[in-house]
N, C-alpha and C positions, 0 to 999 in steps of 0.2 A: 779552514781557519777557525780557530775555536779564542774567542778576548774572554780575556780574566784579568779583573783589575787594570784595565786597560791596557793588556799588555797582549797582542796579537799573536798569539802561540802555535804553530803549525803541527796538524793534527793526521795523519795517514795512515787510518785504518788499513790492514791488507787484506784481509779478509772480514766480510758482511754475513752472516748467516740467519734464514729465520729457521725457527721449527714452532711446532704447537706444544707444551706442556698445559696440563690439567683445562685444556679446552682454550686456551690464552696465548695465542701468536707473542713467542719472546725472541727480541733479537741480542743475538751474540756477536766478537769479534775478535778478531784476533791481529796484532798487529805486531810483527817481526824487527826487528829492530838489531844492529849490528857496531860491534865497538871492537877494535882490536885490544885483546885482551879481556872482554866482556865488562859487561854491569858490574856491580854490588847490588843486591837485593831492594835495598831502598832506591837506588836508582831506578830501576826497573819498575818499581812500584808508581814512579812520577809518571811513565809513561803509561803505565793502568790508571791511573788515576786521567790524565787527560784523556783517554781512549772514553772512560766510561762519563764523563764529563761530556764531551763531544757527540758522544752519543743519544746520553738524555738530552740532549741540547735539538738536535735534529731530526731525532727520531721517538720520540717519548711519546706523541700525538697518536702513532701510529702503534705500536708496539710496547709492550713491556721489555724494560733491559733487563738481560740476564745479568746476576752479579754472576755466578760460578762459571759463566760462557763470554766473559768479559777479559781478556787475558792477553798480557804484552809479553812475547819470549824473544828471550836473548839468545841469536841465533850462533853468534861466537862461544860465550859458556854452558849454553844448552840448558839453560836455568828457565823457568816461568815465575808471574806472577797473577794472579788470579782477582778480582776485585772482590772478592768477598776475605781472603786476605790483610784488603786494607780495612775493612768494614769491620772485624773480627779485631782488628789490632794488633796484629801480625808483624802486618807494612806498617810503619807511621809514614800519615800522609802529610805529602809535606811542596806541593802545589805555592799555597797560598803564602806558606814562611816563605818560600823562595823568595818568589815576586817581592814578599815585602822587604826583603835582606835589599835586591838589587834597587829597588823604588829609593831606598834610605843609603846608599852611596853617594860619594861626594862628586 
């Protein structure tokens, strides 16, 4: 469970990976995710974006996050998104509008 803005967001990595890059234990993920009829890109970005959220959140003490080893694919359209992606301004990330849209409903 990964809270943002108090709002309790359920988070499921599928896969954990470490490796060593340039002498530095970096951890990656990847988590699969399924819609009939698939994402749109920006959606699929929300869930890279919580993936890698989640991650520096639980594992940052220990590990460097990989942004380019950071990746939510959509297993219906067979599409990826990668967090460097959203870092680059690719993906607009868009987490925090959300939450703020539904917080500001009546």
């Amino acid at each position: 469970m990964l809270n943002m803005d108090d709002f309790p967001l359920y988070t499921s990595p599928s896969l954990l990976f470490v490796h060593e890059r340039n002498g530095k234990k970096e951890l990656g993920a990847i988590w699969l995710v399924a819609k009939l009829n698939g994402y749109k890109k920006n959606e699929l970005g929300m869930f890279c974006e919580l993936l890698y959220q989640f991650l520096s959140k639980n594992y940052s003490d220990s590990y460097q996050i990989s942004d380019d080893l950071c990746v939510a694919v959509d297993t219906f359209g067979a599409q990826k998104v990668v967090y460097n992606e959203l870092r680059s301004g690719q993906i607009p990330f868009l987490i925090q509008q959300t939450l703020k849209e539904i917080k500001n409903l009546p």
